[in-house]
FIBATI-313447 format. One line per field, with one value per residue (C-alpha): residue number from 0; x negated, y negated, z. Coordinates in pm, 1 decimal. Example, Ala and Ser with C-alpha at 12.3 -4.5 7.8 and 13.67 -1.06 7.14 Angstrom:
<sites>
num = 0; 1
u = -1230.0; -1367.0
v = 450.0; 106.0
w = 780.0; 714.0
</sites>
This chain:
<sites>
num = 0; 1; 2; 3; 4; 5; 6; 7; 8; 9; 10; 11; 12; 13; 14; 15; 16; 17; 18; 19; 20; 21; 22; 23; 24; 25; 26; 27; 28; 29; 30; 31; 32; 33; 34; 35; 36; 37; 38; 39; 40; 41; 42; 43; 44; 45; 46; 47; 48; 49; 50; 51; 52; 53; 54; 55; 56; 57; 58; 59; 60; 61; 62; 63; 64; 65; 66; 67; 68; 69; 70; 71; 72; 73; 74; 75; 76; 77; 78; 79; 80; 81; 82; 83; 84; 85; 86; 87; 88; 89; 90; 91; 92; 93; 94; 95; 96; 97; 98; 99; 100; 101; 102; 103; 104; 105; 106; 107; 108; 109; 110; 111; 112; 113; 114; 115; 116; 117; 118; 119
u = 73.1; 67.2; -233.7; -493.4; -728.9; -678.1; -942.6; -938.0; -956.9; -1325.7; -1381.5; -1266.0; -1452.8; -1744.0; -1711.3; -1613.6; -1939.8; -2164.0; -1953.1; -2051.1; -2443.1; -2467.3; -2214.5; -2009.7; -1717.5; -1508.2; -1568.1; -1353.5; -1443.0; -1462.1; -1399.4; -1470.7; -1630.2; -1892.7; -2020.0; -2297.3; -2430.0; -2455.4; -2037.5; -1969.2; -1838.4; -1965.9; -1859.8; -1913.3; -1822.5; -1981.6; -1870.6; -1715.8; -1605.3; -1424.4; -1106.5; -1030.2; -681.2; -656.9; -730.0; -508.6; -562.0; -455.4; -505.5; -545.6; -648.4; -743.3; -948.3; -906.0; -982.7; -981.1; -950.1; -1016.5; -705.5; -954.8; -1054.9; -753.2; -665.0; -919.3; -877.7; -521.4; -492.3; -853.3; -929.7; -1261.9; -1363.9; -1674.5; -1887.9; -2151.1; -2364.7; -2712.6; -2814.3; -2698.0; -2387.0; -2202.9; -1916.2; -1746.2; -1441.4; -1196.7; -1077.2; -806.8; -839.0; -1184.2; -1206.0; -1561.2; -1857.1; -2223.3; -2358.2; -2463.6; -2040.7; -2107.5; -2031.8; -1723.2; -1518.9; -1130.7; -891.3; -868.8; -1154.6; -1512.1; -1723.7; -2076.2; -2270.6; -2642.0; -2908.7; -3016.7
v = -1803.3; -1735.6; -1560.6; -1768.0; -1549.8; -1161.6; -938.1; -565.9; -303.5; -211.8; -619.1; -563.0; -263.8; -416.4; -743.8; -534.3; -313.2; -644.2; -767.1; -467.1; -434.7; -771.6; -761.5; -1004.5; -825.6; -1086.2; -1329.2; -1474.4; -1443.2; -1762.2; -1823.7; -2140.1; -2371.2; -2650.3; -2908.6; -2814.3; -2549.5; -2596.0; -2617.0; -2861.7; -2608.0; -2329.7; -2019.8; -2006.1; -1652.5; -1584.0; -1522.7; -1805.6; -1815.1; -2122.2; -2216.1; -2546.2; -2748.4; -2763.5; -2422.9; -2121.4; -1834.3; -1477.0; -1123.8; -772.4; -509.2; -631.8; -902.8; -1212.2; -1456.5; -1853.0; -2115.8; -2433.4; -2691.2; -2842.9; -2518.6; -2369.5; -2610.5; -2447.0; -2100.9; -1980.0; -1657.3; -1616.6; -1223.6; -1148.4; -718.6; -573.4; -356.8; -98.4; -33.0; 161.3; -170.8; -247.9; -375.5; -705.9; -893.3; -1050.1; -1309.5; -1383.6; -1742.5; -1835.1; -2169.2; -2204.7; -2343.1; -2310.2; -2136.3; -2079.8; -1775.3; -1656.6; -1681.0; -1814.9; -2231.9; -2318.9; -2615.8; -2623.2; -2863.7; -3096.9; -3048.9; -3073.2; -3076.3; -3226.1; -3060.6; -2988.6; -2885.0; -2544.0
w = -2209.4; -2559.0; -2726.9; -2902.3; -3042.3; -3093.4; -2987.4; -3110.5; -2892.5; -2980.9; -2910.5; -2561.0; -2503.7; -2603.3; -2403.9; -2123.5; -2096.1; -2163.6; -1800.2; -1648.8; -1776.8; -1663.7; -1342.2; -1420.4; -1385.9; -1219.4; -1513.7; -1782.0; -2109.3; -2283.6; -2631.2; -2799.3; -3091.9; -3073.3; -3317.7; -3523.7; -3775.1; -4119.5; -4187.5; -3892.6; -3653.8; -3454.1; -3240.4; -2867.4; -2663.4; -2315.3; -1969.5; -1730.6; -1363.3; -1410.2; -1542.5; -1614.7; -1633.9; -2034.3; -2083.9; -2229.6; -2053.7; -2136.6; -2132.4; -2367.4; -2190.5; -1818.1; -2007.9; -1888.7; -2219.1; -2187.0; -2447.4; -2403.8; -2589.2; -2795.9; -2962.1; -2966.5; -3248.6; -3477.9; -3352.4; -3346.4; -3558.2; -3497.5; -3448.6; -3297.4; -3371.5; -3284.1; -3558.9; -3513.6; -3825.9; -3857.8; -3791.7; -3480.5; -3348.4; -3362.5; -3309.8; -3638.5; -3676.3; -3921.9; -3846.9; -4091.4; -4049.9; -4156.7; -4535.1; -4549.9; -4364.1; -4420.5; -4519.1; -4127.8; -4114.3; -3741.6; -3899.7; -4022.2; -4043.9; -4131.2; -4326.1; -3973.7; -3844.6; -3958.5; -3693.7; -3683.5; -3973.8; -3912.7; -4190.5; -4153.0
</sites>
């Protein structure tokens, strides 16, 4: 099935140890958006065991990633990398759909789609 989201290599390797540390190995990892945040939309990663009937699910690197069809509207071209600064580590993504985001760059909302905005 054809690839949502991108997820770099240090992404993977990332989400990968976080499966191990907390053994879910055998997981999914889900990628998705919400309403709410300042811009409308928000970001939603974690681990899932289920995969439901709308959902597009792929693979990079033994990773087994699932969108749901609803967010995959918002997300294609979306690439999700993971940083490591003196500061700690985090993941980051650059969502070419979004037109506008808050400053915390985890709301967004794009020309079709403009989620339920919430004050911050």
């Amino acid at each position: 099935m054809e690839q949502i989201v991108l997820l770099t290599e240090k992404a993977v390797k990332q989400v990968k140890q976080m499966m191990k540390e907390s053994g879910e190995e055998n997981a999914y990892f889900r990628v998705g958006v919400y309403g709410g945040g300042c811009s409308g939309l928000s970001y939603a990663m974690g681990f899932d065991h289920n995969k439901r009937e709308d959902d597009h699910e792929f693979e990079k690197d033994g990773l087994r990633i699932l969108v749901d069809k609803e967010s995959a509207l918002v997300l294609k071209g979306t690439t999700i990398d993971y940083e490591q600064g003196a500061m700690g580590g985090g993941f980051t993504i650059h969502n070419p759909n979004a037109i506008a985001s808050c400053g915390c760059g985890s709301s967004f909302r794009t020309a079709t789609h403009a989620g339920t905005p919430e004050e911050c």
